[in-house]
Structures are given as C-alpha cells and as structure tokens.
N, C-alpha and C positions, 0 to 999 in steps of 0.2 A: 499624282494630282488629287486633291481632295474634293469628294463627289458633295455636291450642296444635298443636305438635308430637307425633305419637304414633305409635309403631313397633310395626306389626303384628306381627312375630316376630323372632326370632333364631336362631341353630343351636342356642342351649342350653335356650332358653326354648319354643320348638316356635309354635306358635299361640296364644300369651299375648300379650295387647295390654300395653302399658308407657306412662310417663311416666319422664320421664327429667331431670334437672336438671347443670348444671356439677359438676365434682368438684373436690374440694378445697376450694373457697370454697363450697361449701356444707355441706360436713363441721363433724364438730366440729371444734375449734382444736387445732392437732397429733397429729394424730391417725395414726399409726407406720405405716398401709396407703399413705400418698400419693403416698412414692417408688417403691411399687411396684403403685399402682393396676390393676389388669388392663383397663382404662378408658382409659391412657396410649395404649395398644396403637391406640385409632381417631384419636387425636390430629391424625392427619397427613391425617383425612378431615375437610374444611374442611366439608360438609356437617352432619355429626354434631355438630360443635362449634356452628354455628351454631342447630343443632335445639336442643341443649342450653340456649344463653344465651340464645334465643326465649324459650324455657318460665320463665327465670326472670325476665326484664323484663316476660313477660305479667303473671307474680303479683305480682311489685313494684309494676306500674303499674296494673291492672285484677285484683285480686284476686277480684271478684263473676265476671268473664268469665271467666277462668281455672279458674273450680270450675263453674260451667255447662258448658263445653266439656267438661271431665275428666269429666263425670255423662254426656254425651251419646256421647265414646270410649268408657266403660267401657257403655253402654247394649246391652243384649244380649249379652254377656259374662257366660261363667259364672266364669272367671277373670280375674285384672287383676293387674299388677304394677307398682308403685311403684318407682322408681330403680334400673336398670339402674344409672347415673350418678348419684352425687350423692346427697343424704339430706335428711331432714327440717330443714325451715331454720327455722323457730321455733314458740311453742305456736298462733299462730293457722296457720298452715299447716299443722298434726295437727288440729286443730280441723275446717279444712277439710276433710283426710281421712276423719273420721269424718265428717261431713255425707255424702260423694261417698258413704262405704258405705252409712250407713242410707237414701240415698233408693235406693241399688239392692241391697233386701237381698235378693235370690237371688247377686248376683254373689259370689264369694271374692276379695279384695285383702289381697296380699301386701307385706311391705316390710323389710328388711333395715335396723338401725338404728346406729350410734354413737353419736347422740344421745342418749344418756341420761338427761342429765340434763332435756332439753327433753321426754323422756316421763314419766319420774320426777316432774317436778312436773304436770303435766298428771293426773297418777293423784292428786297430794298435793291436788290441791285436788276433789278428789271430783270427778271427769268422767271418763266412763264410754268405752272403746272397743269398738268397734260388734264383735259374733262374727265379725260375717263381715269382718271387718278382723284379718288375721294379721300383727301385729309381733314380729318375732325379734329380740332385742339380737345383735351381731356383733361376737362374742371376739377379743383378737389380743393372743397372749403377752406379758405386759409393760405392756399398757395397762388401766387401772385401770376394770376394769368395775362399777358401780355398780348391781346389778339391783334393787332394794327391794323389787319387785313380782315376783320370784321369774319374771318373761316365759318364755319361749323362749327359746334359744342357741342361735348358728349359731357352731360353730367351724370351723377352716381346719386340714385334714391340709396339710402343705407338703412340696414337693417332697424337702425336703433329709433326711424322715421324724418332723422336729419336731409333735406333733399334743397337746393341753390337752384334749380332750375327755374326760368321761367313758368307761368301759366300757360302759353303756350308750344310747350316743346313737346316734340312728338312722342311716344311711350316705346321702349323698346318689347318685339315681340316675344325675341327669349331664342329665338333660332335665327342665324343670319342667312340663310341657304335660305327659309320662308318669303322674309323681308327682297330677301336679291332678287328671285322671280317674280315678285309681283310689284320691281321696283319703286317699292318706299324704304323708310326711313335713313339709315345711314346711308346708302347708295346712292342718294338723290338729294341730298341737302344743298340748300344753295344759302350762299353766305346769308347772314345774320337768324342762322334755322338752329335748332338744335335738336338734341334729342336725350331723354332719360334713359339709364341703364341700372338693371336692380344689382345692386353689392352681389357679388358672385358670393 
C-alpha cells in the first residue's frame, strides 16, 4: 500500500502540516500561473516530485486509504494545509476534503483554489463545506474567475507592481503558521473578503 506523503513545514508555512499533489496536471486546463509556477523552483528535487505523484496514484488507486491517512496527518493539528502543489482534481476529491474536515472539526484546513468550476458546482448541487475548511478562489489577471458563491480571493501583488485586488483586501503577512495563531487573514475570511499575496 502506498504511504501518503506529508510535509511537516516550510519557510513560508512555519509549522502547518500540508498535502501536496503534482502541478499543472492537476490544475485546471490552462490555467496562465503554470509557466510561472513558484512550484517549478523544487522541480530539480527528484524527491519532492516523487512525494508529489505518490500522493496522486494513492487517490487514483486507493481513494478510501488515501482520506484515512490524510485524517490521521491532519490528526492533532490545529492547522492543515491543502496543496502547496497542485489543486483540487475533481468533485469526489472536495468531497473528500470536506469528510477529512468534519471528522477533525477543531482542526483549520486551508486550500487555495483555480478550480472553480469543480467548487461552483459542488455548491450548485446543494453540498455544504465544512467552517473549518477554508477555500479561497485564486485570482490571476486575465483569467476568468467564476465566483458564484461570492468565496474568498486570494490575489497576487507581482513583482513588476501589477496587483487586481481591491482597496480593501487584507495584506498577506509572509508566514502562514503567524497568521493561523493569531487567527487572521486566510484562515478567517468570510465570503466577499479577500486577501493580497506577494509573487513568490
């Protein structure tokens, strides 16, 4: 049986546990971040790729073990984060996620979204995501963001000064482990809220 990969921390994320999947083939289909993924950047660590496309032939292949393993990483966790890498790959795989939150409902899970449309209908047919499962749709100039459900936004300040957000969107602080204990920004958003994030 193949053991789900899970990354303790990161320099940005502090002490937040994650799941992590491949990028790009699990995005949505053309979606304008991929040539410049911040994700590219570990490419060349032949470990992290493999962590990556573990976690997606676990779900493919054993989907029941898959969502056990992910209940028992996020177990004891007051925070959790969903895709570093990679994004929601279909409605039973959001499905999933909201199972992994309501059975650990003290923990917070986070997840950054393109998929749209895969939440969009997931809302349309009346199925409910758990509070303590935070999805932010993730804006990016030019690409056709479909919110219906009024979510969260996470936009991108870019280097070159380019930034789409509102005047009132909250500022990301640069660490998510910061932000999570002193519950603001992404962790607490309530619909029509957003929040800036600087171009990694």
């Amino acid at each position: 049986m193949l053991k789900l990969s899970v990354s303790n921390a990161n320099s940005k994320m502090g002490n937040v546990k994650s799941i992590s999947m491949p990028r790009v083939v699990t995005c949505a289909p053309d979606v304008p971040c991929a040539k410049t993924c911040y994700v590219s950047h570990f490419d060349w660590r032949r470990t992290v790729q493999n962590a990556y496309e573990n976690n997606l032939n676990l779900w493919l292949t054993d989907p029941d073990s898959f969502e056990q393993q992910a209940i028992a990483a996020a177990y004891g966790s007051f925070y959790f984060r969903w895709h570093v890498s990679g994004d929601i790959i279909s409605q039973d795989y959001l499905a999933m996620m909201c199972r992994v939150a309501r059975k650990l409902p003290h923990t917070h899970f986070l997840a950054f979204t393109k998929q749209y449309k895969i939440v969009n209908q997931y809302l349309a047919a009346k199925k409910k995501i758990p509070k303590n499962l935070h999805i932010l749709f993730s804006e990016w100039p030019g690409y056709n963001m479909d919110n219906t459900y009024n979510l969260p936004v996470a936009y991108v300040s870019f280097k070159n000064g380019v930034c789409d957000a509102p005047a009132d969107a909250n500022e990301c602080g640069g660490h998510c482990e910061d932000c999570a204990y002193a519950g603001k920004n992404c962790w607490v958003l309530k619909k029509g809220q957003s929040v800036v994030l600087r171009e990694h």
